[in-house]
N, C-alpha and C positions, 0 to 999 in steps of 0.2 A: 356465130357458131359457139354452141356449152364448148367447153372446157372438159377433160377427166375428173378434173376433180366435182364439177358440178353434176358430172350423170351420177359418179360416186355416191354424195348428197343424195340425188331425187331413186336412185337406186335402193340405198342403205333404206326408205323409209315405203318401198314396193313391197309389197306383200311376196310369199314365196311360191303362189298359184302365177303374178303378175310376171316373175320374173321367168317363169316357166315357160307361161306363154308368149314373150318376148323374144323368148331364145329356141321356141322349138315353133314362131311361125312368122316373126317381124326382124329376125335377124338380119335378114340379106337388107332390110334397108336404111338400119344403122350407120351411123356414121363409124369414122375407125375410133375416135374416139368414145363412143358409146358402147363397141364392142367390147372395147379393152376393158371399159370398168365391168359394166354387163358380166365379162367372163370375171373379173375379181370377187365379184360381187357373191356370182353364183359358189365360185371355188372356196369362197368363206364360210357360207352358211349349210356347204357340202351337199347342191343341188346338183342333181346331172338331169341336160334335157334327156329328151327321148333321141335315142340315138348320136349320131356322131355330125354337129354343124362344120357345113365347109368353111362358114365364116368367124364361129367361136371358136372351130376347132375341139377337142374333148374333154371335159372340164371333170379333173382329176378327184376322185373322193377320197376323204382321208382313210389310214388302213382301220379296215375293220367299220366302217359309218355306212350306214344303209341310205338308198337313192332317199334323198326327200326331208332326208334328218335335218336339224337344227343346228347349226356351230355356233360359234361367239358371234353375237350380231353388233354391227357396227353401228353407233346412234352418233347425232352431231351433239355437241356442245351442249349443258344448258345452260342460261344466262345467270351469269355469277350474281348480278343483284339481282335477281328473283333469290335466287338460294339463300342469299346474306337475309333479306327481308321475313323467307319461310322462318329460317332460322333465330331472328329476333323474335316472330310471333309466338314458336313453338319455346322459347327462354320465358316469354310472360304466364304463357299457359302452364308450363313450369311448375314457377317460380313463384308464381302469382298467387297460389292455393298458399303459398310459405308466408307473403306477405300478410293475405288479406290474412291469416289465422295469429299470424302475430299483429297486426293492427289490433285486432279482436281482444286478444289475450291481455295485448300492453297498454290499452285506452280505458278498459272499461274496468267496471268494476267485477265483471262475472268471471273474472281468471282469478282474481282474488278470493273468491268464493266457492271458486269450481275448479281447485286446483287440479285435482287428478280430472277431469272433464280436460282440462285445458292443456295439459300433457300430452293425452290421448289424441287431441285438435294441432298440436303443432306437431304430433310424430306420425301421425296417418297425413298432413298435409307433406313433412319432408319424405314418406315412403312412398307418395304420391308423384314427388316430383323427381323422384330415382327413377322408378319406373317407369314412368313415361319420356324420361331421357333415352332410356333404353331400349324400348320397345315403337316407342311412336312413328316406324318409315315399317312396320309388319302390320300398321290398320293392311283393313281392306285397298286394294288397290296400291296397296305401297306407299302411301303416301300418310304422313302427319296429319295434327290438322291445319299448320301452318303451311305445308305443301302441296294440301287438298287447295284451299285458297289462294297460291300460286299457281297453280297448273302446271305442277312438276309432279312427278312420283321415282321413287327409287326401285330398279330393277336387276334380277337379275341375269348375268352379261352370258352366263353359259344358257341357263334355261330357255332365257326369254319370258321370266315368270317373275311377279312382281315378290318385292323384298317380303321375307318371311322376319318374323319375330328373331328368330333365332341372327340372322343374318344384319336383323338392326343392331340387334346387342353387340355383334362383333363389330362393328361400325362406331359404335356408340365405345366403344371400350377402347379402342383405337385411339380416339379424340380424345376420349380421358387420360388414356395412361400419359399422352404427351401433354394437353395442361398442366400436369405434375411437373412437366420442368418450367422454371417460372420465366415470363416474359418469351423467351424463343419457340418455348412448345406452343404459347397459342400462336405462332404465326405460321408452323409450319403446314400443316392441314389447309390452311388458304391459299398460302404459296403454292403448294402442290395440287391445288385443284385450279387455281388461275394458271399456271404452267401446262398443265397435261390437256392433251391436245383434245382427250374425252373430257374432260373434269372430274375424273376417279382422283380423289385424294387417297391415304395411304390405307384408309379405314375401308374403301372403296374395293382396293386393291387385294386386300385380308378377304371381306367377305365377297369380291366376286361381282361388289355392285355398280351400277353406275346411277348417277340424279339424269335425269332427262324431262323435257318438257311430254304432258300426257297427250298431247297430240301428235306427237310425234311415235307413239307405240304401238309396233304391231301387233297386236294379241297372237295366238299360237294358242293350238287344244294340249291340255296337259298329257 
């Protein structure tokens, strides 16, 4: 027999027509443990079936939230070495435009001769790799392109609507300002996404988001 916790899991990732129609025609043959998440579930994402279940009983909407709305949706876990791996890809994609421009510049002879050219190549490669430190989890679909090639994407926890630009940078700005303190600030963003039981680190937390694996996402119409 599932567990709570496990309807919890295959619940969190039912769409909100499925859980609708769970609760307003498959109720009576739930187990008590099924019900019990079933009713969390629904009271989370501020669903009310139709009418009043003898066996979910009436699942409360928050004040002022219309039948059918969207709350904070509950996602499981994503796997921490996928993320560590996104994350080194999307450091070479970087970083990478930094190197090969300085290979370029400091091998040959055409930095020597193209000094302001070569300027212009090492400071559009570092304004390249700011930018897309900052912006890279607001591509399409929320994801990097180190993230796109894991099969995570970042979302966000209120909408249910994947990370916007604006909401990477604050993410992105989070991580930065704590690098600045040296040795303990890069640990702590790790620490605190290996600890928290979603894996929102503090940057997560600021902007509202969470990393989750893309199959695990239930789209929602804006």
């Amino acid at each position: 027999m599932s567990t709570v916790d496990e309807y919890r899991s295959q619940y969190a990732r039912s769409s909100d027509q499925d859980l609708l129609a769970i609760a307003n025609v498959d109720a009576e043959h739930l187990t008590p443990e099924a019900r019990q998440a079933l009713a969390e579930e629904l009271a989370r994402r501020e669903l009310r079936p139709a009418g009043r279940s003898p066996y979910l009983g009436t699942v409360p909407l928050a004040p002022g939230a219309m039948p059918g709305a969207l709350g904070n949706r509950r996602y499981t876990k994503a796997p921490f070495g996928a993320r560590v791996l996104a994350y080194i890809i999307d450091a070479v994609i970087g970083a990478g435009a930094v190197a090969v421009a300085g290979i370029v510049v400091g091998t040959t002879n055409w930095g020597e001769r193209n000094s302001a050219a070569a300027a212009i190549l090492i400071g559009a490669s570092v304004l390249w790799a700011l930018v897309y430190s900052f912006v890279k989890d607001g591509r399409e679909g929320g994801q990097s392109f180190g993230k796109e090639m894991l099969n995570l994407m970042v979302v966000n926890v209120n909408t249910n609507q994947p990370c916007t630009m604006g909401e990477s940078a604050l993410r992105a700005l989070v991580w930065f300002a704590l690098s600045l303190i040296p040795v303990v600030g890069w640990l702590i963003e790790p620490i605190v996404a290996l600890a928290a039981d979603d894996g929102r680190r503090l940057g997560d937390k600021a902007a509202g988001t969470q990393v989750i694996s893309t199959n695990d996402y239930i789209r929602t119409a804006r």
